[in-house]
C-alpha positions as CSV (number, residue, x, y, z in Angstrom):
1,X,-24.0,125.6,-45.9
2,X,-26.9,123.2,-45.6
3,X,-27.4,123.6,-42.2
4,X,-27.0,127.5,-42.2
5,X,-29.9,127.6,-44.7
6,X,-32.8,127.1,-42.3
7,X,-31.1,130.4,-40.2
8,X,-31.1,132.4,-43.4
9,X,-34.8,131.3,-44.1
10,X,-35.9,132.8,-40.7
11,X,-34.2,136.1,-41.4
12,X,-36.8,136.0,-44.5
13,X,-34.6,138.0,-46.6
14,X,-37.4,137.9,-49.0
15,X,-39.3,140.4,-47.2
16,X,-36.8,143.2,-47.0
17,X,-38.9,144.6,-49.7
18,X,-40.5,146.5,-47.4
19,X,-37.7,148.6,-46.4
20,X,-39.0,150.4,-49.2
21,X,-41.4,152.1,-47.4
22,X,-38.4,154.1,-46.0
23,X,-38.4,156.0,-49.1
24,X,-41.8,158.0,-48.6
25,X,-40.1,159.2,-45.4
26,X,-36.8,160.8,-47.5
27,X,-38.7,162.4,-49.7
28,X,-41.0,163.8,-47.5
29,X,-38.0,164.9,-45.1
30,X,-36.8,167.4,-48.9
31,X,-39.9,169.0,-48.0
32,X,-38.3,170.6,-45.1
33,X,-34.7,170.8,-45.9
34,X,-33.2,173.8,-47.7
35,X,-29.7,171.8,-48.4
36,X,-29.6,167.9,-49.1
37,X,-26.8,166.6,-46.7
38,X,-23.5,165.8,-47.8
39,X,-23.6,162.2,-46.4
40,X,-27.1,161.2,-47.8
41,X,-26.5,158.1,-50.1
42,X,-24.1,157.1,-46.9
43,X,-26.7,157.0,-44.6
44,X,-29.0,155.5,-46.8
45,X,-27.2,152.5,-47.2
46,X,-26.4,152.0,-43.7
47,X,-30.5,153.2,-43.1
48,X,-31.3,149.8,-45.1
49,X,-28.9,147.8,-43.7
50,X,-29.7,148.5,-40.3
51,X,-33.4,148.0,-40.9
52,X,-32.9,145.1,-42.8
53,X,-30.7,143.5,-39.7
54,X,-33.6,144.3,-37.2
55,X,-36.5,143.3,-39.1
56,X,-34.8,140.1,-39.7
57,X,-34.3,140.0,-35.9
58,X,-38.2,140.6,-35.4
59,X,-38.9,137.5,-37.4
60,X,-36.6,135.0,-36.2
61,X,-38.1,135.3,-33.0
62,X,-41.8,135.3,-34.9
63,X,-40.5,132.0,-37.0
64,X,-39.5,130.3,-33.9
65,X,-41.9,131.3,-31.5
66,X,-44.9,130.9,-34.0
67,X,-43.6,127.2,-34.7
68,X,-46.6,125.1,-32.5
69,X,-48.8,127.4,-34.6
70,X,-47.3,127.4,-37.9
71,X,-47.8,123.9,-37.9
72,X,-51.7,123.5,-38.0
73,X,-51.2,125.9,-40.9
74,X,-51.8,124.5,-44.5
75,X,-48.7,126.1,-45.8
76,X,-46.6,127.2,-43.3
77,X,-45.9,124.1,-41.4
78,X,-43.0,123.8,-44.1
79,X,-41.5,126.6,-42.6
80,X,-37.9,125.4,-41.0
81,X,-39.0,126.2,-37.7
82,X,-42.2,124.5,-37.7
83,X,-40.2,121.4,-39.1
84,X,-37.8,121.6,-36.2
85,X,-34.8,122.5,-38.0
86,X,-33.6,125.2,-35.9
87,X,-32.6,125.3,-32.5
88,X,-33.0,128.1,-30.1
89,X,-29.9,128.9,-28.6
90,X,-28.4,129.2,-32.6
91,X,-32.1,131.6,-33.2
92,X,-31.5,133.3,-29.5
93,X,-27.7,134.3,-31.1
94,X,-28.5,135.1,-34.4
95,X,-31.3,137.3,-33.2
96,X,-28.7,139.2,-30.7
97,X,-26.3,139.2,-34.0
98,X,-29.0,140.8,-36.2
99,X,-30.1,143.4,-33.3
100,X,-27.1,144.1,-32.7
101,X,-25.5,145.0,-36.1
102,X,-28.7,147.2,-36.9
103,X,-28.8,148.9,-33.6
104,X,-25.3,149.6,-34.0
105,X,-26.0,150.9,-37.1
106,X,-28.6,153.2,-36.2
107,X,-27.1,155.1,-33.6
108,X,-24.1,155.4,-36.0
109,X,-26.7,157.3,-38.3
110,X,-27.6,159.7,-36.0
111,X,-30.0,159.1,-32.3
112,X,-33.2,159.8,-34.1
113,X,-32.4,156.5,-36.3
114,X,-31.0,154.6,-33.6
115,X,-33.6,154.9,-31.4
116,X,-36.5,153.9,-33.9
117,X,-34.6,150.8,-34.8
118,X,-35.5,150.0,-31.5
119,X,-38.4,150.7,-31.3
120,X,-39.2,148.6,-34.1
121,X,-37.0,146.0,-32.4
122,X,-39.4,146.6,-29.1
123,X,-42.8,146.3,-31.0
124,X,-41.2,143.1,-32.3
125,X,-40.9,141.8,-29.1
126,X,-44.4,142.6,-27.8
127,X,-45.9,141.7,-31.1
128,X,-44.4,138.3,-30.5
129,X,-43.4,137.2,-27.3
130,X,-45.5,136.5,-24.1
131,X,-47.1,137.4,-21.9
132,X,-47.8,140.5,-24.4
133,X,-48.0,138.5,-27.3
134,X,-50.0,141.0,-29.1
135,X,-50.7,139.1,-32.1
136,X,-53.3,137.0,-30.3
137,X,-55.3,140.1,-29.3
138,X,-57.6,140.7,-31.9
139,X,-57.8,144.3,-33.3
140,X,-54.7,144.7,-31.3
141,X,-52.9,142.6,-33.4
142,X,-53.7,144.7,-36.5
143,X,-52.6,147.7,-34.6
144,X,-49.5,147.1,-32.8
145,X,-48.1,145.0,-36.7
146,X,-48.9,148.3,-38.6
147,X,-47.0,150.3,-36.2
148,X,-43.7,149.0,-38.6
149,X,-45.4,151.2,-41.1
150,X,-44.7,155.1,-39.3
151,X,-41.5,153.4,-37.7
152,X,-40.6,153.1,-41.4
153,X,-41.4,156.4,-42.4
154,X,-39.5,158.0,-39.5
155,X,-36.5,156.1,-40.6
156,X,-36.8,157.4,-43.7
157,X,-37.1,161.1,-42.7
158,X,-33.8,160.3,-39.7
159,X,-31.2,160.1,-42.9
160,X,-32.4,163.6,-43.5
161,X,-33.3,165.5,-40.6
162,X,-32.1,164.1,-37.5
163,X,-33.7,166.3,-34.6
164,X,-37.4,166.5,-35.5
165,X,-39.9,164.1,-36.3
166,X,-42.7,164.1,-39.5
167,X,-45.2,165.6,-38.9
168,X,-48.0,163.6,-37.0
169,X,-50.5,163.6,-39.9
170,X,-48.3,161.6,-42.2
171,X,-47.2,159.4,-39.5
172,X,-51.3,158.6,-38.8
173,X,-52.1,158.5,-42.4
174,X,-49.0,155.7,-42.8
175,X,-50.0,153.8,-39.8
176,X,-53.8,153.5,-41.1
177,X,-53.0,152.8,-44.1
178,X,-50.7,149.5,-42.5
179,X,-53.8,148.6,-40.8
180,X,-55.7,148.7,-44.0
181,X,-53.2,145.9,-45.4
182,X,-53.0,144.2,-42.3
183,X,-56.9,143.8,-42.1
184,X,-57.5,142.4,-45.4
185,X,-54.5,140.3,-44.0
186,X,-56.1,138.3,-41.9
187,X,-59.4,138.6,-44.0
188,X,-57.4,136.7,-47.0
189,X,-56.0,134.4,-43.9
190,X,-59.4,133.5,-42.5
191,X,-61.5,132.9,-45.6
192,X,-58.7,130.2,-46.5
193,X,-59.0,128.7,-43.3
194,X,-62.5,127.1,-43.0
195,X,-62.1,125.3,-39.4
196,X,-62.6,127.1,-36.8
197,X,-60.9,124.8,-34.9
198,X,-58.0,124.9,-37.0
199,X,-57.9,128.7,-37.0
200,X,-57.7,128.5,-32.6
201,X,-55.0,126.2,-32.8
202,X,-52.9,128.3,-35.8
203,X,-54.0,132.1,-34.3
204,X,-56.2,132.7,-31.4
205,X,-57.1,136.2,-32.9
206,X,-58.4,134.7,-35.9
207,X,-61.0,132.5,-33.8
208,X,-62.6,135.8,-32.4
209,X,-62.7,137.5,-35.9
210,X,-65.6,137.0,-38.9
211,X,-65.3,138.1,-42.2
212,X,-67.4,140.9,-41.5
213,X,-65.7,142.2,-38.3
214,X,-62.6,142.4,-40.7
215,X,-63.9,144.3,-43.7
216,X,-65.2,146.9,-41.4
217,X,-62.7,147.6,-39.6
218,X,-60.5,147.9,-43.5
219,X,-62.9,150.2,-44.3
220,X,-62.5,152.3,-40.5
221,X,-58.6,152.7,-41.3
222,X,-59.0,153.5,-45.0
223,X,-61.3,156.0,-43.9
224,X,-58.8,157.3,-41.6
225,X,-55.6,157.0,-44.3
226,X,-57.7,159.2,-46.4
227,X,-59.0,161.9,-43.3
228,X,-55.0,162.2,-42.5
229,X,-53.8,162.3,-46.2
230,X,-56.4,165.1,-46.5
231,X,-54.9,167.1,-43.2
232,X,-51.1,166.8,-44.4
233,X,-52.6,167.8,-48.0
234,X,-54.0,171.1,-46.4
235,X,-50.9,171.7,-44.3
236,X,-48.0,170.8,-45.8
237,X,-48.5,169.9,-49.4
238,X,-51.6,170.8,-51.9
239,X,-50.2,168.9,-54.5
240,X,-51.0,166.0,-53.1
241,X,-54.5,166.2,-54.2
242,X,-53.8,164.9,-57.6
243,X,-52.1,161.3,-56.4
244,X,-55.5,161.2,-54.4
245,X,-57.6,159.5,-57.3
246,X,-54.5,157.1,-57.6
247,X,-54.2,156.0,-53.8
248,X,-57.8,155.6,-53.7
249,X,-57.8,153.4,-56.7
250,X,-54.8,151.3,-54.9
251,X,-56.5,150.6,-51.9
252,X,-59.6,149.0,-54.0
253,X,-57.2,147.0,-56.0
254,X,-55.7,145.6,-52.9
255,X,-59.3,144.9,-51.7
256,X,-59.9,143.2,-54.7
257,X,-57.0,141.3,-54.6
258,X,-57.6,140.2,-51.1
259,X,-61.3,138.9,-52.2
260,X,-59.5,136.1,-54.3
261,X,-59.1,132.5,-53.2
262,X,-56.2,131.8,-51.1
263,X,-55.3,135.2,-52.1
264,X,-51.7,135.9,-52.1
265,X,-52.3,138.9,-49.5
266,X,-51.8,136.6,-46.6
267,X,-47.9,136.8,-47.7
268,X,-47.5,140.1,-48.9
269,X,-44.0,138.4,-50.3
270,X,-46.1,137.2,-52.8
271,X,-47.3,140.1,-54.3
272,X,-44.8,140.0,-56.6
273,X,-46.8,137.6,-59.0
274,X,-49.2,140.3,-58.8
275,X,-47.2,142.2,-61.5
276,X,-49.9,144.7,-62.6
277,X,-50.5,145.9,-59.1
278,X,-46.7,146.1,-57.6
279,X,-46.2,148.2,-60.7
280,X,-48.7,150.4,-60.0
281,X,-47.5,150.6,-56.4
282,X,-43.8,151.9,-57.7
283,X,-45.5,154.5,-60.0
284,X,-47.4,155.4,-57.3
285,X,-44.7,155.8,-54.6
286,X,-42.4,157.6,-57.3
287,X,-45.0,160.2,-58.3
288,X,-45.4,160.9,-54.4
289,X,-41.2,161.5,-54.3
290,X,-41.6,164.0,-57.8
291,X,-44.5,165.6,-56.1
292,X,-42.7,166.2,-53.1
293,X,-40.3,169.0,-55.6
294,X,-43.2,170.4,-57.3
295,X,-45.0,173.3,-56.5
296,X,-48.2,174.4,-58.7
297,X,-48.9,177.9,-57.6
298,X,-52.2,178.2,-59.7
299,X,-53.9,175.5,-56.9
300,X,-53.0,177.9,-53.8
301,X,-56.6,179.6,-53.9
302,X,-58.2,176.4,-52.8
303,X,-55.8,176.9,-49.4
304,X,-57.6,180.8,-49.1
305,X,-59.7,181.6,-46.5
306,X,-63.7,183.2,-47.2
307,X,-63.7,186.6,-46.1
């Protein structure tokens, strides 16, 4: 068992957390459905698992391929790959295990599920692996890590409606809003690295980055979040406007939070000690699910036209 441990450490069960951002996606998907499917709670179980089994495939390769880095990092050079404690034909079949098992999973859902998991399981590969290696492009590396965001959301809505994706404004609004985090991501990561030496030899993107660079570009995709939030709000959904106070309010905590010394932002897995704030974040993502099923009929003249 003690030599399986450093495989289950690069699956980083600890972030399947973020599967959770599936759930926006369902309960934006009862927006457009008359009936809920009979085989809902079903999928939704095999919807984790598989994107639980591909993520986990994304960062063995990241863990193993990030290693050389990883270890001019103050913290993460105890990660098992960075200590040499795995070996690559044992990551090479666990990641074809893990791929596997979600992609076979997601087809079983239903094509529109299957063939997101692979997409995620694509942008994994570019995100990590050269020559793409996206990670070490700066701005691109923001970009092409947030994708996971709408990639989450779609396989959310897939358990529901199988033959139609959400509607592009959502989609944009959840992928800026994944470039907000990631931002102030690698904000928190280079204010705790001083050396800019140290910060080539850990990620080149860093070295080509100042604090500056990064806060404006946060405040370019929160500006963004908050233009598509406001489309989907006219078009789909104006009840919406009242969580508007409260998203706008969650993005300033999280740029608070990422101002703080070795702020635990550069692992979102962390974000757990931050209790206040991840229960915020719940109440938050379950007033957007009860506002989903509500419908105030007294705020439908702000929708009418001027004559």
């Amino acid at each position: 068992m003690e030599k399986l441990r450093p495989y289950i450490q690069i699956a980083r069960p600890d972030h399947w957390f973020k599967q959770f951002f599936m759930f926006p996606g369902l309960c934006l998907a009862f927006l457009f459905l008359r009936d809920i499917p009979a085989n809902l709670a079903g999928n939704l179980i095999l919807g984790l698992v598989s994107t639980c089994c591909v993520a986990s495939a994304n960062y063995c390769i990241n863990e193993y391929l990030d290693a050389p880095n990883d270890r001019q990092h103050p913290t993460k050079y105890l990660r098992p790959a960075a200590q040499g404690l795995v070996r690559l034909r044992y990551v090479l079949l666990e990641y074809a295990l893990l791929a596997c098992l979600g992609l076979w999973l997601g087809f079983y859902i239903n094509k529109l599920f299957g063939f997101t998991a692979l997409f995620l399981l694509i942008m994994g590969i570019c995100y990590n692996v050269p020559p793409l290696r996206t990670k070490d492009v700066p701005y691109l590396d923001v970009i092409s890590e947030s994708i996971n965001n709408p990639l989450r959301l779609v396989l959310g809505w897939a358990i529901c409606i199988p033959d139609h994706l959400p509607p592009s404004s959502f989609l944009l609004a959840y992928w800026c809003g994944g470039a907000f985090l990631m931002a102030l991501k690698r904000f928190a990561e280079l204010r705790s690295i001083r050396s800019k030496e140290v910060m080539a030899r850990y990620r080149k993107s860093l070295a080509s980055y100042t604090e500056r660079k990064l806060l404006v570009s946060a405040f370019f995709y929160a500006m963004n979040t908050a233009l598509f939030l406001g489309i989907s709000l006219i078009k789909y959904k104006i009840e919406f406007i009242f969580l508007f106070p409260l998203v706008a309010l969650l993005f300033s905590w999280y740029f608070s939070i990422s101002m703080n010394a070795d702020s635990v932002v550069q692992t979102p897995e962390k974000l757990f000690h931050e209790k206040k704030f991840m229960l915020y974040t719940a109440l938050l993502v379950v007033l957007f699910c009860v506002t989903c099923f509500i419908n105030v009929q007294s705020l439908q003249f702000l929708l009418e036209p001027i004559n």
